[in-house]
N, C-alpha and C positions, 0 to 999 in steps of 0.2 A: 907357285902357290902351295901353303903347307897347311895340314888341316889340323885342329885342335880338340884330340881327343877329349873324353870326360872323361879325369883322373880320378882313382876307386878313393881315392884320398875327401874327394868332395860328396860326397854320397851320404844319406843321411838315414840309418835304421828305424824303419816304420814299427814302432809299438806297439800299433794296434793292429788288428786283424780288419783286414777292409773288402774281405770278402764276405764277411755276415754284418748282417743289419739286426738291426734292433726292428722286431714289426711294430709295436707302438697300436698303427692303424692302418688297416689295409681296406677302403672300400671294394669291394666283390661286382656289386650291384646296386640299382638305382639314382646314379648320377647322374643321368638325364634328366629327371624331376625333383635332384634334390635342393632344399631350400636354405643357403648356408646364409649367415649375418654374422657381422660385428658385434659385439657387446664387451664395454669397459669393463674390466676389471676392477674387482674389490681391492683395497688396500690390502698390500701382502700376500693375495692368493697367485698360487703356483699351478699352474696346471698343462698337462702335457696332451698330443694329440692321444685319443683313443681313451683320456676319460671322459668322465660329465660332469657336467655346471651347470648348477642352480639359478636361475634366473627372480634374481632379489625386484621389489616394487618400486628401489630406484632406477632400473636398469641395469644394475650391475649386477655378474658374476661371481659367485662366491663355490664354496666347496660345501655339499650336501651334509645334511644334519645328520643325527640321530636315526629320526624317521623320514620316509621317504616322501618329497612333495610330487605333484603335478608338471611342473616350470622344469624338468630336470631333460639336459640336453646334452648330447654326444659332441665331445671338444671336436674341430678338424684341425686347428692349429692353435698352440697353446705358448707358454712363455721360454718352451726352448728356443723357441725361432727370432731369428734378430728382428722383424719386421715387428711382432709382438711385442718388444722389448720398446720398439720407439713409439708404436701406435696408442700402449699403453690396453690395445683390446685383444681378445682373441677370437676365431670364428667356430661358431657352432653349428650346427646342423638343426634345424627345427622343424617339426610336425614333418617327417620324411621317411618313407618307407624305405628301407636300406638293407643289405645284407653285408656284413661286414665279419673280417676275420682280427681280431685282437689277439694280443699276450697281456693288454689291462682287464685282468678279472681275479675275484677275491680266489686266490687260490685253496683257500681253505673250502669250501661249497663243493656240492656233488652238482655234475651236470652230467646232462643224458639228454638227446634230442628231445624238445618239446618244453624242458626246462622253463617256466618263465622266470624271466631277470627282473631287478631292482635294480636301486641305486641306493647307497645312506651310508655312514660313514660307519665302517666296525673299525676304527681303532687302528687301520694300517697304514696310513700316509697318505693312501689312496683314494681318488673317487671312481672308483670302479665298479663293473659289472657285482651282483651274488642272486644267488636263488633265492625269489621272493620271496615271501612270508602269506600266513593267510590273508592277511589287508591288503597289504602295500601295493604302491603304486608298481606299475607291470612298462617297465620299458622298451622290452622286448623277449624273446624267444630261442632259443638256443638250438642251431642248426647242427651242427657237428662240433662235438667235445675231443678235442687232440693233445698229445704231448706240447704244453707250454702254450697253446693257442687256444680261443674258442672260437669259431665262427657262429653268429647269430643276427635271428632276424630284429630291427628295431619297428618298433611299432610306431606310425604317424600320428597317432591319437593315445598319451598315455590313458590306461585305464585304472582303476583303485578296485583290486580283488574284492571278490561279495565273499 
């Protein structure tokens, strides 16, 4: 019986680095009680885990305005994923107390524990995290600010700042 080495000849150089990940979205906390659902996607919107989507009055998913609404919900799978791709939906998280550590936040914003977050579109490709405004709708809280990541708490109930 003769055995059949693997010749270095068949061997194929990985270009990508497959020891770092992309964080995207890391839940921390509140899995037990959290409240994830389906909702169709908007024609042509693109959205990855660890942003937010707007929950339009036909039921579908779109990317946040201007200003900030109420309906606005933290992606947990978006249309990177092939399941996404043929379902045509993606899953969100809704009214859930969560602590979650991202790299989707408006980088340009100052954050410091206690920070509260929005959501609305400045211009960047993104629907992401940024430090509210004096109205705006309040998504969540901002646990620890880190090189490249934020961890923050999301709120179950959005509020609109007085």
């Amino acid at each position: 019986m003769s055995f059949v080495g693997i010749d270095t000849a068949r061997t194929v150089p990985v270009t990508e680095d497959l020891t770092t990940r992309e964080l995207g979205l890391s839940i921390l906390r509140g899995t037990e009680k959290m409240f994830r659902v389906d909702k169709k996607l908007g024609t042509g919107v693109q959205l990855v885990a660890g942003e937010w989507a707007v929950l339009n009055d036909d039921g579908t998913l779109s990317r946040p305005g201007a200003t900030p609404v109420a309906a606005t919900y933290l992606v947990m799978s978006g249309t990177d994923r092939f399941d996404v791709h043929a379902t045509g939906q993606a899953t969100i998280i809704m009214n859930s107390n969560l602590i979650v550590k991202s790299n989707k936040f408006h980088v340009g914003g100052i954050y410091a524990a206690g920070v509260l977050l929005t959501v609305k579109n400045l211009g960047i490709g993104e629907a992401v995290v940024s430090p509210a405004g004096a109205t705006d709708f309040v998504v969540g809280k901002v646990i620890e600010a880190g090189q490249g990541y934020l961890v923050y708490e999301t709120s179950p109930v959005i509020v609109q700042k007085q």
